[in-house]
N, C-alpha and C positions, 0 to 999 in steps of 0.2 A: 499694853498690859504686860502679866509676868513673860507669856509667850511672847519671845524676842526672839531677834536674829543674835542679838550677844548672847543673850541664855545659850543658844546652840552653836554660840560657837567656842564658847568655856565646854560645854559637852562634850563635842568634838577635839580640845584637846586634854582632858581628861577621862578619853571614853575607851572601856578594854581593848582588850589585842581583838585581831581578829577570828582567835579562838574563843572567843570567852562565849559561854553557854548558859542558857539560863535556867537556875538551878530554883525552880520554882516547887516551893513544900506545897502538899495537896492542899487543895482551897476545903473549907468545910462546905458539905453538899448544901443546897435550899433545902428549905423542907418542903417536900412531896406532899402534895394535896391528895384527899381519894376520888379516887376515878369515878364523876356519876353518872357518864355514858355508854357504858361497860362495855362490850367485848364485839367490835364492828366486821374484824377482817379478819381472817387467819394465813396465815404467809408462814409456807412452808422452806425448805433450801430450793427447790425446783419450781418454785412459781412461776408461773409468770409474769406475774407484776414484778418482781425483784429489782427489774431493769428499770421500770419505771421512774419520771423523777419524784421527788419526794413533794407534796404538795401541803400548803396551810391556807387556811381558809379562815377570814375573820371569824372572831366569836360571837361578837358584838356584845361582850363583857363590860360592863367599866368597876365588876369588884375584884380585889385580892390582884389588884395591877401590881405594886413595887410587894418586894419582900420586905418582911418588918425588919426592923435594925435590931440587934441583939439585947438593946434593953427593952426594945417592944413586946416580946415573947411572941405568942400566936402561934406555935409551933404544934405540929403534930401531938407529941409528947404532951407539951403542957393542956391542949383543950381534950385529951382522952381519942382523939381521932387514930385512923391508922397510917404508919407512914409504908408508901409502897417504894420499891430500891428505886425504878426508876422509871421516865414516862418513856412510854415505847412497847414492843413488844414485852411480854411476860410469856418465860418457855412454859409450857403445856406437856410438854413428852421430846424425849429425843430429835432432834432436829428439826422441831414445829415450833414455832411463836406468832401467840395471838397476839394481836398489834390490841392494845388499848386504845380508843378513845380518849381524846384532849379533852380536860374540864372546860365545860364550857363557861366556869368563872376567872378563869387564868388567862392573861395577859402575857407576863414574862414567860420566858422557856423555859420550864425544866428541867431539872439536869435528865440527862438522859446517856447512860454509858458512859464511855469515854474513849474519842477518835484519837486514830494515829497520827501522826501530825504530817504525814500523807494528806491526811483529808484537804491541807489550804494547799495544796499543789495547784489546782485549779479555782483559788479563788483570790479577790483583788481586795485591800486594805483602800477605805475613802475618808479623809480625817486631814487634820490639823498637825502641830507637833508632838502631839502626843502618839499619832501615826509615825511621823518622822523619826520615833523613836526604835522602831523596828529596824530599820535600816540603820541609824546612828551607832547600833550598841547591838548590832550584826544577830537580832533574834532569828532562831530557824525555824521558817515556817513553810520549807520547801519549796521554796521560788515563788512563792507566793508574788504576786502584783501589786506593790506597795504604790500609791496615790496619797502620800502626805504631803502637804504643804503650809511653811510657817505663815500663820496670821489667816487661816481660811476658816470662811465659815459658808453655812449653806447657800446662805444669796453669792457666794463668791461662784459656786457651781451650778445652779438655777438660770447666772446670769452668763455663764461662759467666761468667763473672767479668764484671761490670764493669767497663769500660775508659776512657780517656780519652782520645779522640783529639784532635791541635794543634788542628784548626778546627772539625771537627765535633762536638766535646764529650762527651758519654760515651753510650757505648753495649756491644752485645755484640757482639763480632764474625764469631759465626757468625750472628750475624742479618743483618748487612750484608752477609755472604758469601754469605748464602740469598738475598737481594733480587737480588741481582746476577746470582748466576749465570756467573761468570767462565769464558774459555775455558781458562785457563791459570794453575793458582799456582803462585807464587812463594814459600815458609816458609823462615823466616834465623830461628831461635828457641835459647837456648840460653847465651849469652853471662851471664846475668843468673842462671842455676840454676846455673851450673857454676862460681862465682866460690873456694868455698869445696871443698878437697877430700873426696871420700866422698859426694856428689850426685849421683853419675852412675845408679845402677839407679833412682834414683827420676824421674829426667829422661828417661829412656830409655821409663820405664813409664807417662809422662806423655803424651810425644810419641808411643808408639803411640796411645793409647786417642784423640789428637786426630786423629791420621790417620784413624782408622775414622771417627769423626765426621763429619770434614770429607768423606770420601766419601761418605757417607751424604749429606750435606747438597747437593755439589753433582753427584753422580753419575759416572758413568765418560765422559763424554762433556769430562770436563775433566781438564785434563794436569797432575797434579800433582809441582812439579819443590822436592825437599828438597833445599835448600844446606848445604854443610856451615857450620862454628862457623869462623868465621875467625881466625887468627894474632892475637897481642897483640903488643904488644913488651917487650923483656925490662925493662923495669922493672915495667910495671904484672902482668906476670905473678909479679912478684916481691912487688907485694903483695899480689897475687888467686892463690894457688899451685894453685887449680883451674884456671886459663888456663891454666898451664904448658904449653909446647910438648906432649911426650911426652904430657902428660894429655887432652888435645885432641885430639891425634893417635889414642889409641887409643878414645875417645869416637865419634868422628869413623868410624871403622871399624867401630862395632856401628851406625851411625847408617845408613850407608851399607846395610848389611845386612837394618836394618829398613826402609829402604826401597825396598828390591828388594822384599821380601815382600809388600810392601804396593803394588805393582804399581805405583811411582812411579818419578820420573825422580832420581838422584842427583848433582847436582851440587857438585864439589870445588872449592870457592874459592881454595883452596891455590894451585892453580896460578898463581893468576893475582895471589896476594896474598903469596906466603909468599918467604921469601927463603933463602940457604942454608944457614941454621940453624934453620929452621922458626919465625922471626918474621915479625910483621907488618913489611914492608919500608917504612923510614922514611920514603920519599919517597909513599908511601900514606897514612901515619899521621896521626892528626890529635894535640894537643901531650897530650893525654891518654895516650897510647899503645893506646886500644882501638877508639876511632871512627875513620871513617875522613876522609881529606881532602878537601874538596869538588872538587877538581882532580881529583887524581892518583887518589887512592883512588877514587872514587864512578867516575871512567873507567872504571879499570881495571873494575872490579865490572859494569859494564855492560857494555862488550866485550866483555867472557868471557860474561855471560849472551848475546846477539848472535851468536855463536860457536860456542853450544852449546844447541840446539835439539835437539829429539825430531823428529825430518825429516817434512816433509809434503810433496807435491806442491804443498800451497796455501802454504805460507810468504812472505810479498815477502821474497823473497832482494834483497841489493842488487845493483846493477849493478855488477860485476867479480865477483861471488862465486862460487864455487865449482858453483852449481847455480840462478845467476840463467837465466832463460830467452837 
């Protein structure tokens, strides 16, 4: 498919210095649902639970899973509902925030604030080349634990496969994920199984049995957050007719589904990547049509990650953000 070793390695020598930073414009927020389970916990600065880790619990939802695309509407605004700033706590009075209840219609994550880019210091990237792109085009994500590998998909790590990481050279990567022990992952898996249509129950059937794995391997004390299959653009979808919009889209909603069950965090890339016809949006695109661009795109992708945390009292919120101290 388009993911190749040549694609990355024209990347590689076209790719910035190793100052270059990514100057990613603020993604626009999702729209915020209304809270209908109202007001559970109150979490003061001195709690006790503060320390606590941050926990998600299936909804056992299956509506209002993907965000609409921009020509869908469904928005706050347009149906007369309200939109609240952000899910998580809402301050109450001087250093008190009542923690909101999760709709128990929502699927995807809410944006919620927005973390310091601290927060992936202790967590691990598990992905394809679209991973490899963090490391290729030097994204800063605080030492984060990059696990990308060209041509991988979930039965590559289900089965133990052999892999080849850019610098650290081959290895498995639930073994590097056991060493580690991350507080938080990050799985973008998908793009490379789903090129050819009629792959989807087998990639679905894959990506569960990795999830249970991976829980096994690094326990409930780590936040495990499934991204959806990001947008192509309408050429390369037209020679990979598995990428199709539509086929993505409804991949993408059994994807979401399975990781509710599996008592993960669901994050829709969409938002932040897809444009109003449910392509990858060109000013994100790298000339390929499925990678993304080391500006614009790899921004974007990280702002929305930034944006859309599983809330903790410990988070380093930035300063302006929605629930910085």
């Amino acid at each position: 498919m388009g993911i190749s070793r040549e694609y990355h390695a024209a990347r590689r020598r076209g790719r910035p210095g190793a100052g270059h930073r990514v100057i990613g414009g603020i993604v626009w927020a999702a729209a915020i649902l209304a809270v209908s389970l109202g007001i559970t916990k109150v979490m003061e600065g001195s709690s006790p639970d503060a320390d606590a880790p941050p926990a998600y619990l299936p909804s056992g939802a299956v509506e209002s899973i993907l965000a609409p695309l921009p020509m869908e509407g469904g928005g706050a605004a347009e149906s007369g509902g309200t939109e609240i700033e952000g899910f998580g706590p809402a301050q109450q009075s001087a250093g008190g925030y009542t923690l909101l209840a999760r709709d128990s219609t929502v699927i995807r994550q809410p944006a919620c604030g927005q973390v310091d880019l601290s927060y992936f210091a202790d967590a691990a990237f598990l992905g394809d080349s679209l991973t490899v792109g963090f490391e290729e085009y030097g994204i800063n994500l605080s030492g984060a634990l990059i696990c990308g590998y060209i041509g991988a998909g979930p039965d590559t790590i289900a089965n133990r496969s052999t892999v080849t990481h850019p610098t650290r050279g081959q290895e498995v990567a639930l073994d590097v994920l056991a060493q580690a022990q991350p507080k938080k992952l990050y799985i973008l898996l998908g793009t490379n199984t789903l090129t050819t249509a009629g792959t989807e129950e087998k990639f679905l059937a894959y990506y569960e049995a990795m999830l249970d794995t991976l829980r096994q391997t690094l326990g409930d004390a780590c936040v495990i957050y499934v991204q959806s299959i990001p947008p192509v653009r309408p050429e390369a979808a037209a020679e990979k007719p598995g990428l199709a919009a539509d086929r993505l889209r409804a991949v993408n909603e059994r994807l979401a589904q399975l990781a509710d069950r599996s008592g993960c965090v669901y994050l829709d890339l969409w938002e932040a990547l897809a444009d109003a016809e449910g392509n990858l949006k060109e000013v994100c695109a790298a000339p390929d049509g499925v990678h993304l661009s080391a500006g614009n795109g790899y921004g974007a992708w990280v702002n929305y990650l930034r944006s859309h945390t599983l809330y903790s009292a410990r988070n380093p919120w930035t300063a302006g953000s929605a629930y910085a101290g």
